[in-house]
N, C-alpha and C positions, 0 to 999 in steps of 0.2 A: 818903630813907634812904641815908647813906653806908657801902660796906661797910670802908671804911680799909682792903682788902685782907686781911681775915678771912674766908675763906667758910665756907659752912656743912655743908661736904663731900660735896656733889653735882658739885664744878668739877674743876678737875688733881690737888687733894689727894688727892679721893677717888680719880680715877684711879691715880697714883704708887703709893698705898696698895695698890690691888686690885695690882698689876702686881707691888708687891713680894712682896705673901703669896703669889701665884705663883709667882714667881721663887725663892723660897725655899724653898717645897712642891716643885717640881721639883728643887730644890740636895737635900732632904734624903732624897727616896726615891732617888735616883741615888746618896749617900751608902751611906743601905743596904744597896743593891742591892751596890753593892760591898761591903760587910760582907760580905754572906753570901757572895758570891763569891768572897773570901778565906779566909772560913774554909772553906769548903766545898772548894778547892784543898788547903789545909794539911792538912783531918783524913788522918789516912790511914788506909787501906783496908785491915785486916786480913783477911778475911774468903777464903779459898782454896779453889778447887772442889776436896772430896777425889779426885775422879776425874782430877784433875792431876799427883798428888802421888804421887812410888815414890821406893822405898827405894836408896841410894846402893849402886851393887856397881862393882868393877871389874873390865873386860875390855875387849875389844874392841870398836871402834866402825861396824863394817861387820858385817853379817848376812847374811843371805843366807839366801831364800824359795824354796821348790820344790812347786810345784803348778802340777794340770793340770786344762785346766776351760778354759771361755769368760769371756771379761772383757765384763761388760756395766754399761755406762754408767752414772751416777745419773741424767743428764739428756743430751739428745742436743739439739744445736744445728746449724742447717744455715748453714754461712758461704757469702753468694752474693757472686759478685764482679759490678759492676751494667757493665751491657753497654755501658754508650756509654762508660767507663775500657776497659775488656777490647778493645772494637774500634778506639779509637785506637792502644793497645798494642800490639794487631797489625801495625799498619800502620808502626807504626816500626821493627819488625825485622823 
């Protein structure tokens, strides 16, 4: 049996083949991917929290607040400074 170099697409044809639909399956979702990511940049975003939004007046831009009372915290954070920085710090001054 001569194959005269025709095969029967089990050999590199079929390979080349399979690697292409790949290659081009990946060319085309990356394709779209940026589609959407395009348009998805471009739309724009009307949509405004009313609780944003007051009414234009003109005055002055400094206020000024008077009340008496305790200020306490939303959240309270303990900042530690760590001890082997703080004891060489010592020792240089």
């Amino acid at each position: 049996m001569s194959n005269n170099g025709v095969g029967n697409g089990n050999g590199k044809q079929s390979r080349k083949r399979r690697r292409r639909i790949i290659i081009a399956s990946i060319i085309l979702v990356v394709l779209i991917g940026a589609g959407y990511g395009v348009t998805a940049a471009l739309r724009p975003n009307n949509t405004i929290d009313p609780s944003k939004l007051a009414s234009v007046e003109r005055g002055d831009l400094a206020r000024s607040v008077v009340a008496t009372g305790k200020i306490q915290p939303l959240a309270k954070v303990d900042v530690k400074w760590p001890r082997a920085r703080f004891s060489r710090w010592r020792r240089l001054t």
